[in-house]
N, CA and C atoms as a LAMMPS dump frame, in Angstrom:
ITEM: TIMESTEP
0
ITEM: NUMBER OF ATOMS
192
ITEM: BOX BOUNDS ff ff ff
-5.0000000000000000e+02 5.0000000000000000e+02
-5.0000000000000000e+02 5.0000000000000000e+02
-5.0000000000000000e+02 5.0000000000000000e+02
ITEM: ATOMS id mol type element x y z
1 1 1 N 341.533 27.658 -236.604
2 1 2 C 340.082 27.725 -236.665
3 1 3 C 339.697 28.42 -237.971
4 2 1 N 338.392 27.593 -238.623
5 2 2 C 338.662 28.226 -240.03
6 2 3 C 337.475 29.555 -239.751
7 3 1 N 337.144 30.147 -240.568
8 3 2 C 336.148 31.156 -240.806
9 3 3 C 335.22 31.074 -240.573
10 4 1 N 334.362 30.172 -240.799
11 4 2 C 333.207 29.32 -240.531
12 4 3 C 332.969 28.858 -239.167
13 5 1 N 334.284 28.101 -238.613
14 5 2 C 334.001 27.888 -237.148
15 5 3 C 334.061 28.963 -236.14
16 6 1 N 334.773 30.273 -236.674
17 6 2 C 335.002 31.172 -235.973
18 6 3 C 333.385 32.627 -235.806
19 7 1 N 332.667 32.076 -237.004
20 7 2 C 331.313 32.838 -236.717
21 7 3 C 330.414 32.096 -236.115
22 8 1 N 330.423 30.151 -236.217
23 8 2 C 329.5 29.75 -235.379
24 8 3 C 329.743 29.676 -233.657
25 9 1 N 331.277 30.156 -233.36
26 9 2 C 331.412 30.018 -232.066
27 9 3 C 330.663 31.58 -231.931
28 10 1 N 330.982 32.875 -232.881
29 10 2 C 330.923 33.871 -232.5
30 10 3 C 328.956 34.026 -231.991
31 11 1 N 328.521 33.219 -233.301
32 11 2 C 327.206 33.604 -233.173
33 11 3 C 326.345 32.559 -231.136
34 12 1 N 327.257 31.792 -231.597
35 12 2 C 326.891 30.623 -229.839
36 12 3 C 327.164 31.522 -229.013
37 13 1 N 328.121 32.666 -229.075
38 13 2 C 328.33 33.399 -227.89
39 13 3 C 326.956 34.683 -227.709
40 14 1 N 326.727 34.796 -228.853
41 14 2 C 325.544 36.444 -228.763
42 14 3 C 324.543 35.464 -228.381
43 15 1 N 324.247 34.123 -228.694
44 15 2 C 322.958 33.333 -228.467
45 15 3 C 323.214 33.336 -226.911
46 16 1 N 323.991 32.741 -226.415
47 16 2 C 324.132 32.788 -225.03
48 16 3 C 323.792 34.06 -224.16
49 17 1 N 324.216 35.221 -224.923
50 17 2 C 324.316 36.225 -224.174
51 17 3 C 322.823 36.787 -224.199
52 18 1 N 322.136 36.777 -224.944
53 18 2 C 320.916 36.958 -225
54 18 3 C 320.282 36.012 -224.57
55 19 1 N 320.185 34.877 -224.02
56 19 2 C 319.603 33.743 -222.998
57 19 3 C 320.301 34.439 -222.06
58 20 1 N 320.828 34.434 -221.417
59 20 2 C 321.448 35.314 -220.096
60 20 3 C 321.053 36.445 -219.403
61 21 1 N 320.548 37.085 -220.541
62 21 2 C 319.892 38.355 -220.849
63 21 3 C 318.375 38.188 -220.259
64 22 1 N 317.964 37.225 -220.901
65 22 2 C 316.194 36.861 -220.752
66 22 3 C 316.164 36.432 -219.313
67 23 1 N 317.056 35.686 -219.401
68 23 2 C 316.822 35 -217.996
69 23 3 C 317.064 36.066 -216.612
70 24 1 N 318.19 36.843 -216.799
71 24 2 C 317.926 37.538 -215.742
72 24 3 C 316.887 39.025 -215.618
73 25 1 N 316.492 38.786 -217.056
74 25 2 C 315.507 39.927 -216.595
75 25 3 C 314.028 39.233 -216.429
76 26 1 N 314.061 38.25 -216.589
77 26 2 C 312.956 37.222 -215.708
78 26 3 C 312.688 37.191 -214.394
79 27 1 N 314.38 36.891 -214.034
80 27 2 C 314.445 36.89 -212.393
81 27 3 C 314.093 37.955 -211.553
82 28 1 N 314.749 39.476 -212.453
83 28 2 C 314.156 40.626 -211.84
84 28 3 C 312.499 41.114 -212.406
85 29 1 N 312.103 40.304 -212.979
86 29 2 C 310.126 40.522 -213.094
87 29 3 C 309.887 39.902 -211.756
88 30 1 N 310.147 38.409 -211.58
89 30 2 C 309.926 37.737 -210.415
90 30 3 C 310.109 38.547 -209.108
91 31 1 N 311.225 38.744 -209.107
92 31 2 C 311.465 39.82 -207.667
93 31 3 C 310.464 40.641 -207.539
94 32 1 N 310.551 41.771 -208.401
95 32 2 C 309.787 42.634 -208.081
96 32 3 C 308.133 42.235 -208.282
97 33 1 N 307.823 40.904 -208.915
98 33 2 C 306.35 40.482 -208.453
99 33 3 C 306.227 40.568 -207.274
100 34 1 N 307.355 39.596 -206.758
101 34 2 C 306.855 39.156 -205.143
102 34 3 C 307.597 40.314 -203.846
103 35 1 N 308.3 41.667 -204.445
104 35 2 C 308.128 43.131 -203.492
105 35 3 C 306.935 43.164 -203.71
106 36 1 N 305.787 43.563 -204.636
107 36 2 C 304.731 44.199 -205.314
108 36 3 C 303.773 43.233 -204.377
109 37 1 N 303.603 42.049 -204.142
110 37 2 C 303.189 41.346 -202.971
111 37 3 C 303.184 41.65 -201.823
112 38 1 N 304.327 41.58 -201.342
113 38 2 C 304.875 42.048 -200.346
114 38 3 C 304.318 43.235 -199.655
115 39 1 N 304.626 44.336 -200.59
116 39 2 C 303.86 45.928 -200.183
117 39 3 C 302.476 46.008 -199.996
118 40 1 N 301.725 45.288 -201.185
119 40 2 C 300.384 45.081 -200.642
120 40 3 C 299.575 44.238 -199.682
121 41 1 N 300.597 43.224 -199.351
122 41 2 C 300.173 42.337 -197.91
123 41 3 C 300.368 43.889 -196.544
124 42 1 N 301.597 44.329 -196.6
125 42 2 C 301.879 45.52 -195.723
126 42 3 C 301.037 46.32 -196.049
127 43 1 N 300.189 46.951 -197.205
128 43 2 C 299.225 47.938 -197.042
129 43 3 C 297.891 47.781 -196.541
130 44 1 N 297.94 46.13 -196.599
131 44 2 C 296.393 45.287 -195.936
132 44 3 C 296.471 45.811 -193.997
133 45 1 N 297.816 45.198 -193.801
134 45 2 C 298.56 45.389 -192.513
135 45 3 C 297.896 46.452 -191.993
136 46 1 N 298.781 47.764 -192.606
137 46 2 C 298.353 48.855 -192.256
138 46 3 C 296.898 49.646 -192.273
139 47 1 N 296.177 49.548 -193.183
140 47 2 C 295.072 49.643 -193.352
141 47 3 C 293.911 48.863 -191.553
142 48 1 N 294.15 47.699 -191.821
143 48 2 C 293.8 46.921 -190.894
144 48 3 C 294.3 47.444 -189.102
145 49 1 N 295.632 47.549 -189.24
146 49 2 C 295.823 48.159 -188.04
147 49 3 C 295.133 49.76 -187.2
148 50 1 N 295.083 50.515 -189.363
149 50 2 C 294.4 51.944 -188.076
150 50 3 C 293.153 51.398 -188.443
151 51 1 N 292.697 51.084 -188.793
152 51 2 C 290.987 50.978 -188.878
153 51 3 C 290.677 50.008 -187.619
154 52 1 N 291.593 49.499 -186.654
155 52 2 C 291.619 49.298 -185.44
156 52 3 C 291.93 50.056 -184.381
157 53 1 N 293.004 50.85 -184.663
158 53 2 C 292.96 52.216 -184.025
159 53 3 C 292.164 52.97 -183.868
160 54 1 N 291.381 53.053 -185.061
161 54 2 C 290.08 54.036 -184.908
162 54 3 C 288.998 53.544 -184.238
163 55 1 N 289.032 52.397 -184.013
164 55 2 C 287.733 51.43 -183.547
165 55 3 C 287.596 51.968 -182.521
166 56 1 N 288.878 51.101 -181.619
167 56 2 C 289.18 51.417 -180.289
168 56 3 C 289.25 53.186 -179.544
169 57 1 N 289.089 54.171 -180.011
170 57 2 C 289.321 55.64 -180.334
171 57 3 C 287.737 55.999 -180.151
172 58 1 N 287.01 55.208 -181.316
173 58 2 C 284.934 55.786 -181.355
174 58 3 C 284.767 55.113 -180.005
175 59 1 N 285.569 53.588 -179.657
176 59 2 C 284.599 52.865 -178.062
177 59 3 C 284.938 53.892 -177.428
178 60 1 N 286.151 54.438 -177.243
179 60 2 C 286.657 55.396 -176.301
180 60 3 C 285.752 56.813 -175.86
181 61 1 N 285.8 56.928 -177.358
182 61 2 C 284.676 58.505 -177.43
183 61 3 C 283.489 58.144 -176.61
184 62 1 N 282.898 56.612 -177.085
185 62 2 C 281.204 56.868 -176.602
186 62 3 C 281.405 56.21 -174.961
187 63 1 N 282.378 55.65 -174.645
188 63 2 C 282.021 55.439 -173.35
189 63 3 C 282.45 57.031 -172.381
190 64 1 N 283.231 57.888 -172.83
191 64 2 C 283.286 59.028 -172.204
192 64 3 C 282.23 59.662 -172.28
């Protein structure tokens, strides 16, 4: 392998590795978009659940 072929394989390999690179830190933006989803569908959840708790808690109060 002459000199020449031996820096364009070298340089195909850092190109690769840096596509490899992008790509999986793509995948982990993606992920953690759709945790970051996730948590705020669950904080709707929760929110929603005591502000039903409390509902049911004031009927409680005023019918006593």
């Amino acid at each position: 392998m002459s000199d020449h072929e031996a820096e364009c394989q070298h340089q195909l390999m850092i190109q690769h590795q840096k596509f490899t690179h992008k790509e999986m830190m793509a995948a982990q933006e993606l992920e953690r978009m759709r945790l970051e989803i996730k948590l705020k569908k669950l904080w709707v959840q929760t929110l929603t659940l005591q502000k039903g708790v409390a509902g049911v808690f004031d009927c409680i109060i005023i019918i006593i």
